[in-house]
C-alpha positions as CSV (number, residue, x, y, z in Angstrom):
1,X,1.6,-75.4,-131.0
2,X,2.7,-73.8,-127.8
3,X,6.3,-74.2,-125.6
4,X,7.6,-74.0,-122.4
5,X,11.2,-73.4,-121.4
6,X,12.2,-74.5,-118.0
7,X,14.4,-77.3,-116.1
8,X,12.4,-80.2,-117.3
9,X,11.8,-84.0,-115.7
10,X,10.6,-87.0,-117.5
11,X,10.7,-90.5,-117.8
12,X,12.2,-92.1,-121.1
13,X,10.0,-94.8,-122.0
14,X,11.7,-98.5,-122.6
15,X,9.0,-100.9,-121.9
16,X,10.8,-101.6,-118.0
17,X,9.1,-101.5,-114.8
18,X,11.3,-98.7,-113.9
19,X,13.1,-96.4,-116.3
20,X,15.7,-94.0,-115.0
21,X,14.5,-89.9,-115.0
22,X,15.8,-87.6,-117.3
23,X,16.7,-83.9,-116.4
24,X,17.3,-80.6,-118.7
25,X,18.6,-77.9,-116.4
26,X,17.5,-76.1,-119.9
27,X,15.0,-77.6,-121.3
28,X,12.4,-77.7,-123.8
29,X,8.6,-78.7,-123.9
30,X,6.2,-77.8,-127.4
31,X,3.0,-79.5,-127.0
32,X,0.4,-79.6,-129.9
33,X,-2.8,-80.6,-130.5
34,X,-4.2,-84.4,-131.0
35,X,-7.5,-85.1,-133.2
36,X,-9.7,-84.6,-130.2
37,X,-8.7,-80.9,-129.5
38,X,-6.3,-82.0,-126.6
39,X,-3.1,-80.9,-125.9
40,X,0.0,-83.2,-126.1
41,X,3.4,-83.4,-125.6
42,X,4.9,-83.0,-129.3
43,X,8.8,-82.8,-128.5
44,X,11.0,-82.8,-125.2
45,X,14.3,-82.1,-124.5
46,X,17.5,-79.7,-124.2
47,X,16.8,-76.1,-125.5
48,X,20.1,-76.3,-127.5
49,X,19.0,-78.8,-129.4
50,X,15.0,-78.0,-129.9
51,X,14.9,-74.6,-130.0
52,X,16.0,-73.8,-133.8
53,X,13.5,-76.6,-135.1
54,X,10.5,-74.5,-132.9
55,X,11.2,-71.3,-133.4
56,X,8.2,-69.5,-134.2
57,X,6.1,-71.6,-131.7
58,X,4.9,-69.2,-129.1
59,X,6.7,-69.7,-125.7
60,X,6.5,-69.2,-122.5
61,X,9.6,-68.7,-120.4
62,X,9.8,-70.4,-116.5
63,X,12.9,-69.7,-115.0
64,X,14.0,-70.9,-111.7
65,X,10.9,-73.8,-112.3
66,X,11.2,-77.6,-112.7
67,X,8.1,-78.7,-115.4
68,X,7.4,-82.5,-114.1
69,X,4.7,-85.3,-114.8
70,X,1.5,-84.8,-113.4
71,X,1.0,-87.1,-110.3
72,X,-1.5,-90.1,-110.7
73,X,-2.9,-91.3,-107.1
74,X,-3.7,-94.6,-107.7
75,X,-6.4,-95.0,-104.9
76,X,-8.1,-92.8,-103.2
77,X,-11.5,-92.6,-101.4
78,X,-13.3,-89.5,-102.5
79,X,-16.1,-89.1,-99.3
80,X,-13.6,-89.6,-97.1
81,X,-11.7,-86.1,-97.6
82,X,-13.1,-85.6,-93.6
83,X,-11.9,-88.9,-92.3
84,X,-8.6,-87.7,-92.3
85,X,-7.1,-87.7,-89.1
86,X,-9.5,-89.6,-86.9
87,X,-8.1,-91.4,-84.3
88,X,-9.0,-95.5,-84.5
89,X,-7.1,-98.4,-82.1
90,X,-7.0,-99.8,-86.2
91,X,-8.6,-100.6,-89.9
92,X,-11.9,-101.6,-89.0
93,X,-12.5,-99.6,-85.7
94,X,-11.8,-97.1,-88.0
95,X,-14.3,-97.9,-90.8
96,X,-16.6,-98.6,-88.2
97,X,-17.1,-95.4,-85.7
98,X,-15.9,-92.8,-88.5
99,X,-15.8,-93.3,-92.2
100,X,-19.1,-95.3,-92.3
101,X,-21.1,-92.3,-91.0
102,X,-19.5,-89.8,-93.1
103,X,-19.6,-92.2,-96.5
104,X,-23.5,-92.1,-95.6
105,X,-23.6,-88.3,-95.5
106,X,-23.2,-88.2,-99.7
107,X,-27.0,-89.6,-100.1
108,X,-27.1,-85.9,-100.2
109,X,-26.9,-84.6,-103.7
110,X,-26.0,-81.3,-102.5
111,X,-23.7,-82.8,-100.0
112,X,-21.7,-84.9,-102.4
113,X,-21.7,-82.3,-105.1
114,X,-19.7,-79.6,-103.0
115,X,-17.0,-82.3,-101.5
116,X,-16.8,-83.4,-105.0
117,X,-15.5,-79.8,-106.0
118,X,-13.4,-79.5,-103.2
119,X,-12.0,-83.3,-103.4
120,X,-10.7,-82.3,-107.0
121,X,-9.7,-79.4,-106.4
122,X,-7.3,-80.2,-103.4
123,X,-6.0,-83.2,-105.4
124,X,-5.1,-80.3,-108.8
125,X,-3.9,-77.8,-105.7
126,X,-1.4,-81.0,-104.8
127,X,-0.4,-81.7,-108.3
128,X,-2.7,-84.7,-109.2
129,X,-4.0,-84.5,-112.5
130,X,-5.1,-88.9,-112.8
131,X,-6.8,-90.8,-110.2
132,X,-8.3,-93.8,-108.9
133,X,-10.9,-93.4,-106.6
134,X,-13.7,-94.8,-104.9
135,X,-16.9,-92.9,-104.6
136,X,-19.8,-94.4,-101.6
137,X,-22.8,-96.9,-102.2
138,X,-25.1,-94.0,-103.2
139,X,-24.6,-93.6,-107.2
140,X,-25.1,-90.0,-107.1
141,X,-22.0,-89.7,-105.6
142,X,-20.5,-91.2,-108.7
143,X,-22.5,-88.6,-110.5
144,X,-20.7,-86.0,-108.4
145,X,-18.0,-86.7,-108.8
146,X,-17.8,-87.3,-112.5
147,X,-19.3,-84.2,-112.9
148,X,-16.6,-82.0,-111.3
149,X,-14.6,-84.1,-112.9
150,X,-15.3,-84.1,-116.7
151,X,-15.9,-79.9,-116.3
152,X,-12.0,-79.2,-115.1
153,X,-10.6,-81.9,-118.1
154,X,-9.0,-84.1,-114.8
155,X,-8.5,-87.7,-115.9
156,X,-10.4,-89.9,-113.1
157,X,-11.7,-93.0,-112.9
158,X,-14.0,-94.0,-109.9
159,X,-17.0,-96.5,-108.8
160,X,-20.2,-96.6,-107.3
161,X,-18.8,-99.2,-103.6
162,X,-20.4,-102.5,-103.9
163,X,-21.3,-103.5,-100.2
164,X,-24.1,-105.6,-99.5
165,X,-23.4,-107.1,-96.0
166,X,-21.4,-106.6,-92.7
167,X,-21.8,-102.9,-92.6
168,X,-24.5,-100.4,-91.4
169,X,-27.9,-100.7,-92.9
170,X,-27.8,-96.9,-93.5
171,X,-24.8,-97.3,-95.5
172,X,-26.2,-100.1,-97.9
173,X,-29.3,-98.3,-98.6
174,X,-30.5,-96.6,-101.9
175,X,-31.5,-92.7,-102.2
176,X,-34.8,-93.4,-102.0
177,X,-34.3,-95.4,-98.5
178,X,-35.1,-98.8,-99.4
179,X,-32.4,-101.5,-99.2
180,X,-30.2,-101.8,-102.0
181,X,-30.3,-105.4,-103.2
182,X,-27.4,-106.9,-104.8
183,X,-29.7,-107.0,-107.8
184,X,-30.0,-103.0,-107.8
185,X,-26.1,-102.0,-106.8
186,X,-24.9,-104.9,-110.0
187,X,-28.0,-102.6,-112.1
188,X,-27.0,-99.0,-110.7
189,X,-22.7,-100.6,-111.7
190,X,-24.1,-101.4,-115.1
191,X,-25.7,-97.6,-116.1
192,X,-22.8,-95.9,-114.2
193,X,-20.1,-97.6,-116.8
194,X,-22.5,-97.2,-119.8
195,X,-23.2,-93.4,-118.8
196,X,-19.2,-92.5,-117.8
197,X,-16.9,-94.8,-119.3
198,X,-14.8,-93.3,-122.0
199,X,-16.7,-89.7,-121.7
200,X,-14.0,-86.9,-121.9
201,X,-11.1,-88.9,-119.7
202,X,-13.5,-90.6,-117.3
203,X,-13.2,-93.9,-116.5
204,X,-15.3,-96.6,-114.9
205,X,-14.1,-98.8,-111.9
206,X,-16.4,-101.8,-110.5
207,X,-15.7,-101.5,-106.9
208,X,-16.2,-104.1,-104.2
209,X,-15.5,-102.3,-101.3
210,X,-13.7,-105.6,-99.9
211,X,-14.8,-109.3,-99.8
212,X,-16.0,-109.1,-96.2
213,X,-18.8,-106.7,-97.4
214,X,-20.1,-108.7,-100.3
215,X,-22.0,-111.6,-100.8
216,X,-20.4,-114.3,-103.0
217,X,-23.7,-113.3,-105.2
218,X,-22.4,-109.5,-105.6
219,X,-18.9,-110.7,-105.9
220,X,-19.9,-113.4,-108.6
221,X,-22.0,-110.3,-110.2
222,X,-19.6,-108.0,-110.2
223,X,-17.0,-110.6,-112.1
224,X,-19.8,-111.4,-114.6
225,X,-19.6,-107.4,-115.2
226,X,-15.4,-107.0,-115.3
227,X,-16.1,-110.2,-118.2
228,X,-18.5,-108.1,-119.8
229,X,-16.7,-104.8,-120.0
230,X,-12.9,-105.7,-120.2
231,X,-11.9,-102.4,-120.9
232,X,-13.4,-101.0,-117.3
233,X,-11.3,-101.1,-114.6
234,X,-11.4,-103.3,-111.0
235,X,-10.6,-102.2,-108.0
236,X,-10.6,-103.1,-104.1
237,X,-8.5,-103.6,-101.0
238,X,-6.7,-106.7,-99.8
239,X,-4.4,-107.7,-97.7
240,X,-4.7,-104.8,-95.2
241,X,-4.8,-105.9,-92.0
242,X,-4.0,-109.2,-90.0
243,X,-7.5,-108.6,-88.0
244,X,-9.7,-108.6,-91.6
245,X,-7.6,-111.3,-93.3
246,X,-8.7,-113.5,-90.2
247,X,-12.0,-112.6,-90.6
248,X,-12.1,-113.2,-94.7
249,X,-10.6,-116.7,-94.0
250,X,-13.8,-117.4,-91.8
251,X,-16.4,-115.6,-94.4
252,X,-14.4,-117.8,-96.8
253,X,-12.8,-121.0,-95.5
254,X,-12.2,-123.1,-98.7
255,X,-10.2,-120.1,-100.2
256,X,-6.4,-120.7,-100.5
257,X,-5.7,-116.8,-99.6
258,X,-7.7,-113.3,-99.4
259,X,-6.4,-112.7,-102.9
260,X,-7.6,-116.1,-104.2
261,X,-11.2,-115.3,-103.5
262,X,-11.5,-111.7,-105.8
263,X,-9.5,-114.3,-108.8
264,X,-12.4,-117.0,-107.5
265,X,-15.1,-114.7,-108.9
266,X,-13.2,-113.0,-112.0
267,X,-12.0,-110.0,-110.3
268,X,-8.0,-110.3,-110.9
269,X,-7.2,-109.4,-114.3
270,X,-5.3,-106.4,-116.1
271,X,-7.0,-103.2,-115.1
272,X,-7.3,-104.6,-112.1
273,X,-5.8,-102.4,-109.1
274,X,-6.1,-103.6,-105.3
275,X,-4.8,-101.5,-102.6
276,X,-2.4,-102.3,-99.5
277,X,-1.1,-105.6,-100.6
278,X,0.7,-106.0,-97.2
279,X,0.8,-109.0,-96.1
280,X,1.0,-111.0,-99.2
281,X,3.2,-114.4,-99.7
282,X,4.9,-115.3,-102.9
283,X,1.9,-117.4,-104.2
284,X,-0.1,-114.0,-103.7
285,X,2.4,-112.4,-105.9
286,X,3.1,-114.8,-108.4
287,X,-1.1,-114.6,-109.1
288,X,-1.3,-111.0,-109.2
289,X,1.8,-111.4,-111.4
290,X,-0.3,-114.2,-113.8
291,X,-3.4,-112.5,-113.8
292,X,-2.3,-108.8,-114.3
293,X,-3.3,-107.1,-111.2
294,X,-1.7,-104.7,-109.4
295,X,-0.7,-103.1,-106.2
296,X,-1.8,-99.2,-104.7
297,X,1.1,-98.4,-102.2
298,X,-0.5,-96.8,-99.5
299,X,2.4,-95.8,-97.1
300,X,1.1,-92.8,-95.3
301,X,-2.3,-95.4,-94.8
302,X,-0.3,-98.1,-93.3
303,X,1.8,-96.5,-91.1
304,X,-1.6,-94.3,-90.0
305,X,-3.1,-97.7,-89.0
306,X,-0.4,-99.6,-87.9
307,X,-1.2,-102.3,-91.1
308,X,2.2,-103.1,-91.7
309,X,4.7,-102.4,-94.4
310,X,4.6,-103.1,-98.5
311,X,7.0,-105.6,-99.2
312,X,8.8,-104.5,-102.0
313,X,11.5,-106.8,-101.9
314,X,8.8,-109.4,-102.7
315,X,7.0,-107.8,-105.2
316,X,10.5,-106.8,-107.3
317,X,11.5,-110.5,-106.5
318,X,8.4,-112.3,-108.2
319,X,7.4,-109.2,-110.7
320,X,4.1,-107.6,-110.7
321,X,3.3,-104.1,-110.9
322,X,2.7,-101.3,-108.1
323,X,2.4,-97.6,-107.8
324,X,1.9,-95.0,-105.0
325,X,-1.4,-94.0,-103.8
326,X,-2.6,-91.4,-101.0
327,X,-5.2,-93.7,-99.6
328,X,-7.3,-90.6,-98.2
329,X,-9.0,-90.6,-95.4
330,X,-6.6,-93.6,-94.0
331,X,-3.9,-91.7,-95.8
332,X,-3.3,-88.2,-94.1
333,X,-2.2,-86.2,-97.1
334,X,-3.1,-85.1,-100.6
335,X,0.2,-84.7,-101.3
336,X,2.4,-86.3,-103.5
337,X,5.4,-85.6,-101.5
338,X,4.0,-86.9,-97.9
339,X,3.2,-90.2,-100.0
340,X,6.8,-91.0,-101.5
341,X,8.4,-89.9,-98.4
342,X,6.3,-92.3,-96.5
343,X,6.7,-94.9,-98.9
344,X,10.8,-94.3,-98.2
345,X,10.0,-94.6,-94.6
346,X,8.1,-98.1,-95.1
347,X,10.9,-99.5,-97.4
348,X,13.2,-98.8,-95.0
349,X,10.9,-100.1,-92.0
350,X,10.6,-103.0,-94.2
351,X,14.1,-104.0,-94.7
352,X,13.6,-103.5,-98.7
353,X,16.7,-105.2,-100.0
354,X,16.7,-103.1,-103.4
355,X,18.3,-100.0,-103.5
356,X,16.7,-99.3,-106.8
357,X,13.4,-98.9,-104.4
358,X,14.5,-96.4,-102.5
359,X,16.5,-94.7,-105.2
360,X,14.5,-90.7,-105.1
361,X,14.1,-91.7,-109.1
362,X,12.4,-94.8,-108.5
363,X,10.3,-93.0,-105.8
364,X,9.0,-90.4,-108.0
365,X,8.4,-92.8,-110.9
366,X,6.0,-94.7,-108.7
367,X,3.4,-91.8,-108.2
368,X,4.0,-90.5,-111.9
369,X,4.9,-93.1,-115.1
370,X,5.2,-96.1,-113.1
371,X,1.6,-95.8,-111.7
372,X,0.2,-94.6,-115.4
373,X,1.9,-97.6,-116.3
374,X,0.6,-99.6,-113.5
375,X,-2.9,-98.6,-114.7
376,X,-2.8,-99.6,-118.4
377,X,-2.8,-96.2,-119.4
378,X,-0.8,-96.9,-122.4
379,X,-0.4,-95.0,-125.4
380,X,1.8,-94.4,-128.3
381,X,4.3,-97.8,-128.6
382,X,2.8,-98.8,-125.0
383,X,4.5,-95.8,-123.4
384,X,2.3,-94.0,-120.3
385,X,-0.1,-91.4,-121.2
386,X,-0.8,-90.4,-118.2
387,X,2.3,-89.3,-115.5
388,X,4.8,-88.8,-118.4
389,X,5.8,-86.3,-120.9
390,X,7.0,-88.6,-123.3
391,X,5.9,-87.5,-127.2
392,X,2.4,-88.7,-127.8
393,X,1.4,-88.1,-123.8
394,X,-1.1,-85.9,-122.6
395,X,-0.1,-82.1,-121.7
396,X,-0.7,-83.1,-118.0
397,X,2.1,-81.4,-115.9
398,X,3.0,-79.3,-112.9
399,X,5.1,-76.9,-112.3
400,X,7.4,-77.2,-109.7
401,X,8.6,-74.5,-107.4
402,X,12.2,-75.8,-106.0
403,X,12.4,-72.5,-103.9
404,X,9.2,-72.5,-102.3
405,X,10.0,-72.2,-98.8
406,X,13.5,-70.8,-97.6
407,X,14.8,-74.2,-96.3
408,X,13.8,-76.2,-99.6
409,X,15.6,-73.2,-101.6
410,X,18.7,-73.7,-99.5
411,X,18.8,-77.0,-100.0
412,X,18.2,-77.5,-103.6
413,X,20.6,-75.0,-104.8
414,X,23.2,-77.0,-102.9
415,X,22.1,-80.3,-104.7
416,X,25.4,-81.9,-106.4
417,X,23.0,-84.2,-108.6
418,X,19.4,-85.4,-109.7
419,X,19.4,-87.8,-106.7
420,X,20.0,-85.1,-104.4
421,X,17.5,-82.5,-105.7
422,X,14.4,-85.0,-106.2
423,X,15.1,-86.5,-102.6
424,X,15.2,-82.8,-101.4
425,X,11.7,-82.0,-102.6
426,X,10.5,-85.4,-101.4
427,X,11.9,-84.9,-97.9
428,X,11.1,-81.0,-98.3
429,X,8.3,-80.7,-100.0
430,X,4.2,-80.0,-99.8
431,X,1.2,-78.8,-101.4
432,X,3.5,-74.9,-101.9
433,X,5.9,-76.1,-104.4
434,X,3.1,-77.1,-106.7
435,X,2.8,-74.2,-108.3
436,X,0.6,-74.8,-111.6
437,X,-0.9,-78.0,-112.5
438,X,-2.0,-78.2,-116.2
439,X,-4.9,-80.7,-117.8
440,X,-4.6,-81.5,-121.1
């Protein structure tokens, strides 16, 4: 066993969509060891109470420190670490004159290996120790990526981009410069998940890219897959923007709705995770609801591209799960704290009618428990394993710097409650008050 004494954040676990934080000023965290050789959290809580029952557990002392959840992004495009930033009148402008080209740069081995190291290690330097993420068409960039991944210990679960029309020929090729038929990208899908699945804490994601770039044959292939392996994850966009909804109702004309046509093909189910979710209605929401899917919350994304806001009014009103995601390159930040302070910004752009939303709690639980949650990363009694430190969940966990720059340290040590010191690093905080991040 080992401990840690600091001000400590968690989320008590009650089987809710949202669970109120607690907070030790003087806390205590002793992790141990499961039956893999990983680190866990063992016990949590006040010092006063903990500290006679763990002694003799070595311990580490962290004054002046706040030990919180590690961050989980819940999508996020790893070749598009340069996109960030690029100017685009919108969404598929966008895809079109920037993120294409660069997604066709990791055909490269060598290219996709080194923005593979840097892509995890900017999302550990920003406190993200789970992900979601989409990798390009090419599978080595898959391979790349899970490389990096499974040497640092990170949690991450990714997918080879299924996209086998409307986009550049360049882009839907193989690495050895043939086309890639949707014959080979459902064969290269079906060796990635039997190669990475369930190695170390990597997971597999089959990945339409979205339903404009596939054929109803990949899409109907790539269902047959998710029926195959349930325990593999789904993920895609939806719902982004007005201009590529109007153009999936003409790619698709019988469909009731952009949604219906991934649940058409056997792609809405749990472990299913679609990101944007904008402009939804409450039949949308009442079938992700039904069928288990949920939403990425891409604020910093939407507001980037002018897509419009979540509505979380809606998706508290009807009930299905969501979490916060970066959404890099749309998204402009690595960070954690850009993210929930954007997502404030689009609840309040939105006219979100629940104050729980934008409650600084509620906020933080959507990029920590609420999106392990959102994920089906269950554990011990269903609780999170991943972006909690509830007993039984992995040791993965930041530590938090409140004084990091002179007008976050002002700031916090004036805060009168939990409210006020969470929305202060929200509103306050970046990439420096992350000042460890621990895997496992």
């Amino acid at each position: 066993m080992k401990a840690y004494r600091s001000s400590l954040l968690w989320f008590p676990y009650s089987g809710e969509r949202a669970a109120q934080a607690c907070y030790e000023q003087d806390g205590l965290l002793v992790l141990d060891k499961d039956g893999a050789g990983r680190w866990v959290v063992h016990a949590i809580g006040a010092w006063s109470a903990l500290q006679a029952d763990f002694s003799n557990v070595p311990r580490e002392n962290l004054p002046n420190r706040i030990i919180a959840p590690g961050f989980v992004d819940l999508h996020v495009h790893f070749p598009q670490t340069n996109v960030i930033g690029s100017p685009a009148d919108g969404l598929l402008p966008w895809l079109e004159n920037y993120t294409f080209p660069e997604e066709a740069r990791f055909a490269d081995a060598e290219y996709a290996a080194s923005s593979a190291k840097f892509f995890v290690d900017e999302l550990l330097r920003n406190g993200v120790t789970t992900a979601l993420a989409f990798a390009t068409s090419h599978p080595g960039s898959v391979e790349a990526l899970n490389t990096v991944a499974l040497e640092r210990g990170m949690r991450m679960v990714s997918g080879m981009v299924l996209m086998d029309r409307n986009a550049p020929d360049y882009l839907l090729n193989s690495a050895s410069g043939t086309v890639n038929s949707t014959e080979q990208s459902l064969r290269d899908t079906e060796a990635l998940i039997q190669r990475w699945h369930g190695k170390g804490r990597l997971g597999y994601a089959i990945t339409p890219r979205f339903a404009p770039t596939s054929t109803e044959s990949q899409l109907r292939g790539a269902g047959e897959l998710a029926q195959r392996y349930p325990e593999v994850w789904i993920q895609s966009h939806v719902s982004e923007n007005k201009d590529e909804i109007a153009w999936v109702r003409e790619l698709y004309p019988l469909a009731s709705s952009y949604l219906s046509v991934y649940d058409q093909f056997g792609l809405l189910r749990q472990r299913s995770v679609y990101a944007h979710c904008i402009h939804f209605d409450d039949r949308d929401r009442a079938l992700m609801r039904e069928r288990g899917g949920v939403a990425a919350v891409s604020p910093t994304s939407n507001l980037f591209l002018g897509s419009g806001f979540f509505d979380y009014s809606g998706a508290d009103r009807i009930g299905f799960l969501y979490g916060l995601a970066s959404d890099v390159g749309g998204g402009t930040s690595f960070s954690p704290f850009h993210t929930m302070l954007a997502a404030y910004y689009v609840g309040r752009e939105g006219q979100t009618k629940t104050g729980l939303t934008l409650n600084p709690q509620h906020l933080w639980w959507q990029h920590t428990a609420g999106a392990g949650q959102a994920m089906g990363l269950g554990g011990v009694a269903g609780a999170p394993i991943a972006g909690n430190l509830v007993p039984g969940a992995d040791a993965d966990f930041v530590v938090l710097n409140p004084r990091a720059t002179p007008l976050l340290e002002r700031k916090t040590q004036g805060a009168k409650s939990l409210d006020e010191l969470l929305f202060s690093l929200i509103v306050l905080g970046d990439d420096r008050v992350i000042e460890r991040t621990y895997l496992a």
